[in-house]
C-alpha positions as a Markdown table, in Angstrom:
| # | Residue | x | y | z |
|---|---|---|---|---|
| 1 | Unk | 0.0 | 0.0 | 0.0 |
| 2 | Unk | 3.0 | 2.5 | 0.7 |
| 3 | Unk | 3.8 | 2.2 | -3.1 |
| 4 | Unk | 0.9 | 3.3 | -4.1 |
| 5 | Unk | 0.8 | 6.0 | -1.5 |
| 6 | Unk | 4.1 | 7.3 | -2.9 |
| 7 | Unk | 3.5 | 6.9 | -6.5 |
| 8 | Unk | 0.0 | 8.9 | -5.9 |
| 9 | Unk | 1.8 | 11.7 | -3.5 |
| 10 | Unk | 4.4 | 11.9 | -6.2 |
| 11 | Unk | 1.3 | 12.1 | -9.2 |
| 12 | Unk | 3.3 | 9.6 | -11.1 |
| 13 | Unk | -0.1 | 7.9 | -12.6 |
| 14 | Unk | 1.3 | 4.7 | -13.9 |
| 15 | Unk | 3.0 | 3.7 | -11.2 |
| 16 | Unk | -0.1 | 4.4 | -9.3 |
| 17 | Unk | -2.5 | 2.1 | -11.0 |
| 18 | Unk | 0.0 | -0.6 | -11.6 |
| 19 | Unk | 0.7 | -0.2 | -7.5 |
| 20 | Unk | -3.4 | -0.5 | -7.7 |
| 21 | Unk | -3.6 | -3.2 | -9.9 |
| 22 | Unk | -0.9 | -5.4 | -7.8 |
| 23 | Unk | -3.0 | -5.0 | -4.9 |
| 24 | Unk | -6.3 | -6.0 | -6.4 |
| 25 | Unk | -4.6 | -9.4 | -8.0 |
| 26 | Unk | -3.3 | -10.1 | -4.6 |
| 27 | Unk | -7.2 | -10.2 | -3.4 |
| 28 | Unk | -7.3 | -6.1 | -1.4 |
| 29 | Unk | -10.8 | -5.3 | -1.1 |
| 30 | Unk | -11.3 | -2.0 | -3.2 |
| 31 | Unk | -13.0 | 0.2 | 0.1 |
| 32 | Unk | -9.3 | -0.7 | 2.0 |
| 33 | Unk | -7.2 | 0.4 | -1.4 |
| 34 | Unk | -9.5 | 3.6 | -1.5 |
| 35 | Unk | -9.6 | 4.0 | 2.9 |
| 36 | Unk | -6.1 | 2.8 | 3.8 |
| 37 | Unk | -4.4 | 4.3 | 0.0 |
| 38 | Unk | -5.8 | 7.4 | -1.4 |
| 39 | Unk | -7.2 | 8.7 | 1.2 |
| 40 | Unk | -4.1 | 8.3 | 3.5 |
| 41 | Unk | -2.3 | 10.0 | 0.5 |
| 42 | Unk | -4.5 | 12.4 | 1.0 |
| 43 | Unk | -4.0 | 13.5 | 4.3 |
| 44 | Unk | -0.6 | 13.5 | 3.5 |
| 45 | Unk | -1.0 | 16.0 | 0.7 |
| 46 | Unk | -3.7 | 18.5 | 2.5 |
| 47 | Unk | -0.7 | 18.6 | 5.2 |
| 48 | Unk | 1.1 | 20.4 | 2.7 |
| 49 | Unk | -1.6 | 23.2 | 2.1 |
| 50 | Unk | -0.8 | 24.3 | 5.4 |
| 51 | Unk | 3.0 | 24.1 | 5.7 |
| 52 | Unk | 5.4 | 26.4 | 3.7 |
| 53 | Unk | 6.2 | 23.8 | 0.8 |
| 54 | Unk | 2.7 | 23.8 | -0.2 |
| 55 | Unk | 2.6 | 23.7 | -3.8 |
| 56 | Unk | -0.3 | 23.8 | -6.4 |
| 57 | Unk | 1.2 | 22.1 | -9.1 |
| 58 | Unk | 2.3 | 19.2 | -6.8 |
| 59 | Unk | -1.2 | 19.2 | -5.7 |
| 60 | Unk | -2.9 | 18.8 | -9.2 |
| 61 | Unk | -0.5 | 16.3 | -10.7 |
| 62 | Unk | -1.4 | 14.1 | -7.4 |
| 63 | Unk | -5.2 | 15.0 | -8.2 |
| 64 | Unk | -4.9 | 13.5 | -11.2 |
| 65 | Unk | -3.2 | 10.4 | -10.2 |
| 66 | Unk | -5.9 | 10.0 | -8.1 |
| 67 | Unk | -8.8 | 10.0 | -9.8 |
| 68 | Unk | -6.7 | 8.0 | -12.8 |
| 69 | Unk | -7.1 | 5.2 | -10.1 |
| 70 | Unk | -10.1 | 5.8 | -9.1 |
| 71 | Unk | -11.3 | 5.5 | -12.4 |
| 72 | Unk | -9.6 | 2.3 | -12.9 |
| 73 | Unk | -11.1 | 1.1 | -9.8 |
| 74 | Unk | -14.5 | 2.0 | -10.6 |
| 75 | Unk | -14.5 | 1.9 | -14.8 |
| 76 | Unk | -17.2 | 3.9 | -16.0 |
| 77 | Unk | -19.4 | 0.4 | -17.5 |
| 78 | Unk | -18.9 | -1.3 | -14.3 |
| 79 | Unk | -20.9 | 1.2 | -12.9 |
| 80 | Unk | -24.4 | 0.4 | -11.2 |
| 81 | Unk | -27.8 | 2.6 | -12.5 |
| 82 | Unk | -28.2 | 5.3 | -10.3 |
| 83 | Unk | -31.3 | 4.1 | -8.2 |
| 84 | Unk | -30.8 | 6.0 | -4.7 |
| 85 | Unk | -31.5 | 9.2 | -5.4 |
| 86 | Unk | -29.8 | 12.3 | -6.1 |
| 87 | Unk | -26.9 | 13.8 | -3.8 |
| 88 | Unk | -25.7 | 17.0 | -4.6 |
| 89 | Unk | -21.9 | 17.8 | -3.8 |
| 90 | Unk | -19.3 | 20.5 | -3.6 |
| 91 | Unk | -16.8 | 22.1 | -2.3 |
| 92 | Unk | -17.7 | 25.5 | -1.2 |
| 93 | Unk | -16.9 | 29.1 | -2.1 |
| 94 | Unk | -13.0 | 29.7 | -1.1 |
| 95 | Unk | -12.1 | 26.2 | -1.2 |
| 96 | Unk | -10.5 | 25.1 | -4.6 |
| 97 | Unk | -9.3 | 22.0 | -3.5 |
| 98 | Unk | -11.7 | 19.0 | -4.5 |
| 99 | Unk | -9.6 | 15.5 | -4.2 |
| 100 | Unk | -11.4 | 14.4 | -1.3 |
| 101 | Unk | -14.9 | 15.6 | -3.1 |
| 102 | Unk | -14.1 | 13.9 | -6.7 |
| 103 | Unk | -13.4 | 10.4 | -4.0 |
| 104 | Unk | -16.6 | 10.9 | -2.9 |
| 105 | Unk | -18.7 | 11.3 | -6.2 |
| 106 | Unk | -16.7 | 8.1 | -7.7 |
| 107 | Unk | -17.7 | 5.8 | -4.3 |
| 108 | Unk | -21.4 | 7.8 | -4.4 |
| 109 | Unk | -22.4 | 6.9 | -7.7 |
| 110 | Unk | -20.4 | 3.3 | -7.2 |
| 111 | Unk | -22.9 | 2.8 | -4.9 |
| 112 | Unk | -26.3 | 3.9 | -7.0 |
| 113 | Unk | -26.5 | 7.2 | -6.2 |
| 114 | Unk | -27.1 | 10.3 | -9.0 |
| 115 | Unk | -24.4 | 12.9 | -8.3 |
| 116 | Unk | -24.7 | 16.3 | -9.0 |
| 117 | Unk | -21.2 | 17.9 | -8.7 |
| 118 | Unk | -21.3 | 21.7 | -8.2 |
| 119 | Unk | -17.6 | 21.5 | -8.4 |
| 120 | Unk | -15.4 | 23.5 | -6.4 |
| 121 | Unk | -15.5 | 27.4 | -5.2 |
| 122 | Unk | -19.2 | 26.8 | -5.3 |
| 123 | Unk | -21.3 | 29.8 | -3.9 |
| 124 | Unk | -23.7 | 28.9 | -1.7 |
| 125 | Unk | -26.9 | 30.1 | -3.4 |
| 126 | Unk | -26.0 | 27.9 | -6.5 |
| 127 | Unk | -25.7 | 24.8 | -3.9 |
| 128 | Unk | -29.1 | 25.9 | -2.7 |
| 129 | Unk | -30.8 | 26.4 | -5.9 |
| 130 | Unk | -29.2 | 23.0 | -7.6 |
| 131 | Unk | -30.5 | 21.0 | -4.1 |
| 132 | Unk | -34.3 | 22.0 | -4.9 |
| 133 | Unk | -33.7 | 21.4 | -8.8 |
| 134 | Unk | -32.5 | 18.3 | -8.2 |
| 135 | Unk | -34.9 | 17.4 | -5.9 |
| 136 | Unk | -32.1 | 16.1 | -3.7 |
| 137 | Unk | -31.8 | 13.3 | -1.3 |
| 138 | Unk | -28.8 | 15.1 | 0.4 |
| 139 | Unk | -26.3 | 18.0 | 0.2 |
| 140 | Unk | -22.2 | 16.7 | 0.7 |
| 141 | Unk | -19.8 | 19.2 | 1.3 |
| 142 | Unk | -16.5 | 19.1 | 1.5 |
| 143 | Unk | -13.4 | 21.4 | 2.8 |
| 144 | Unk | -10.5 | 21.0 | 3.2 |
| 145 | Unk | -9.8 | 25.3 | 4.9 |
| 146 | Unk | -10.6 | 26.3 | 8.1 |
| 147 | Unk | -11.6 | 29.6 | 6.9 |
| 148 | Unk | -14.8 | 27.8 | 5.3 |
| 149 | Unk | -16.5 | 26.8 | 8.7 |
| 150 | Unk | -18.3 | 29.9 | 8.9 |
| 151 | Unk | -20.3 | 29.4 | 5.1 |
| 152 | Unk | -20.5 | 25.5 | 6.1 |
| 153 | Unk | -22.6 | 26.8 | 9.0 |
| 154 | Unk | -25.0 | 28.6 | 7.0 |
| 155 | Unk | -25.8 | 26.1 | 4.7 |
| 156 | Unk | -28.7 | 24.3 | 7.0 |
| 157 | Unk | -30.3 | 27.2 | 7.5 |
| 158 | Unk | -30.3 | 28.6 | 3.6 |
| 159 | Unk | -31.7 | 25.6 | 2.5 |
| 160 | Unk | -34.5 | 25.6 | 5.3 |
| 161 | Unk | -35.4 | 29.2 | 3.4 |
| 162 | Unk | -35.5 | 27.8 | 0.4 |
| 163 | Unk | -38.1 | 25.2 | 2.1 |
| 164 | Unk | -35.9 | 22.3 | 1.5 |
| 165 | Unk | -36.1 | 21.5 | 5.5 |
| 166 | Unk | -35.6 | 17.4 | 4.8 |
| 167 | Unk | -32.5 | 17.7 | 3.3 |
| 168 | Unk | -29.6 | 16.2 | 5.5 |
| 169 | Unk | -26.2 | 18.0 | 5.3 |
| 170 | Unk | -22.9 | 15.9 | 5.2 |
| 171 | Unk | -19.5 | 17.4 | 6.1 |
| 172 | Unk | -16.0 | 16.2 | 5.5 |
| 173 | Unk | -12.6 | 17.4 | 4.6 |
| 174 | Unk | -9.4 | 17.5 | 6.6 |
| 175 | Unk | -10.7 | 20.9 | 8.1 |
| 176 | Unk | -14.6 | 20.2 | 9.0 |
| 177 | Unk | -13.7 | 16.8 | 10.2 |
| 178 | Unk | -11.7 | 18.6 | 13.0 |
| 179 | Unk | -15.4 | 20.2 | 13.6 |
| 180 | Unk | -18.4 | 18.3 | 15.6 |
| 181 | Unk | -21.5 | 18.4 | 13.7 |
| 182 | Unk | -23.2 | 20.7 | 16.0 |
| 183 | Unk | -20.2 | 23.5 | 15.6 |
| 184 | Unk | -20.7 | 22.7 | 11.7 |
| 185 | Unk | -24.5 | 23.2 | 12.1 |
| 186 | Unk | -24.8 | 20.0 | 9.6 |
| 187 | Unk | -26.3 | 16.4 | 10.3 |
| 188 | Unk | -23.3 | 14.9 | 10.1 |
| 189 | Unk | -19.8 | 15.0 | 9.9 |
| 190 | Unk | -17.4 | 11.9 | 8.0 |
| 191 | Unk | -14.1 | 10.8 | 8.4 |
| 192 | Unk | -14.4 | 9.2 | 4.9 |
| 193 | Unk | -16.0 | 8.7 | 1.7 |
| 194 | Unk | -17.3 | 5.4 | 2.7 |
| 195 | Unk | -18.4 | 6.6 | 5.8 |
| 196 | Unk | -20.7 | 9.5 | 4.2 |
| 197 | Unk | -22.1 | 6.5 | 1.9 |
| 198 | Unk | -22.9 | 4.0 | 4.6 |
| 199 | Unk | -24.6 | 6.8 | 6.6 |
| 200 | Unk | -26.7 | 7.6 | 3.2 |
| 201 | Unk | -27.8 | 4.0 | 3.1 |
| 202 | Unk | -28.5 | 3.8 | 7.0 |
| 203 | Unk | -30.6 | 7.2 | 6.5 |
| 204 | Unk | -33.6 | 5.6 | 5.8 |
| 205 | Unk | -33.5 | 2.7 | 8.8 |
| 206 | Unk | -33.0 | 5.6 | 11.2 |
| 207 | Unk | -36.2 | 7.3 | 10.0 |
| 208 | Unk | -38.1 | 4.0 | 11.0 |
């Protein structure tokens, strides 16, 4: 797994898939390549944003890397028909960083959902707006700034004006996961991708 870690950090793609296709043939379930590979390469990277040797060209070649193995992982036939409703992502206005987002729409519509991806930098009233187009199930947002916490916190509340009170919120990002849901004013707040999917598919018990 370190070799894929490195190759991914480094944004060497084809070391990355073949590091990803090595681990599949040696039987690695895909949730503990994506969990314990690129999202640990991940953290590793959003480190950087923070230190002095951040650098956005490092960061995009590695973006790139990762979704080329997250599109191996997840090839666009293999694909299931979107039967869970519609999700709407992005990463909010101030935040142009969108790895851990794009995870998250590949392991989302992997597991039937219909993304809508309102990208990255997204105002919020073009979140708000695309949530009652859509008619959506559930807004995701990621971050990955402490300096977005305060527009997280209003994102409950603007789509309760725009009457979409049913709509649960999901947070995560290296800087809201530091956050408690209640700070974040959100439903809930994810360590990972998977763990904003299984609490999707647990939604509906919990309203039982």
């Amino acid at each position: 797994m370190e070799h894929l870690i490195r190759a991914l950090i480094e944004g060497d793609r084809p070391r990355s898939v073949f590091a990803v296709e090595r681990l599949i043939k040696a039987g690695t379930d895909r949730e503990l390549i994506i969990t314990e590979g690129l999202e640990v390469a991940m953290k590793r990277l959003e480190s950087k944003c923070t230190l002095e040797q951040f650098n956005l060209l490092e960061i995009m070649v590695a973006g790139r890397a990762v979704m080329e193995v997250m599109n191996y992982i997840y090839p666009e036939g293999s694909r299931p028909v979107s039967t869970k409703g519609k999700v709407i992502i992005a990463t909010l206005e101030g935040d142009v960083h969108d790895l851990g987002k794009n995870i998250l729409r590949m392991v989302l519509i992997a597991d039937g959902y219909h993304v809508v991806d309102c990208g990255k930098d997204c105002p919020l009233n073009v979140l708000v707006s695309t949530a009652k187009r859509e008619n959506a199930r559930a807004v995701c947002i990621s971050g990955l700034i402490t300096s977005l916490i305060p527009l997280v916190r209003k994102v409950k509340s603007s789509l309760h004006r725009a009457g979409l009170t049913g709509i649960p919120v999901i947070a995560g990002g290296a800087a809201l996961k530091m956050a408690s849901a209640g700070s974040l004013n959100v439903d809930v707040v994810c360590d990972s991708a998977f763990d904003a999917v299984n609490w999707l598919d647990n939604e509906e018990v919990r309203k039982e």
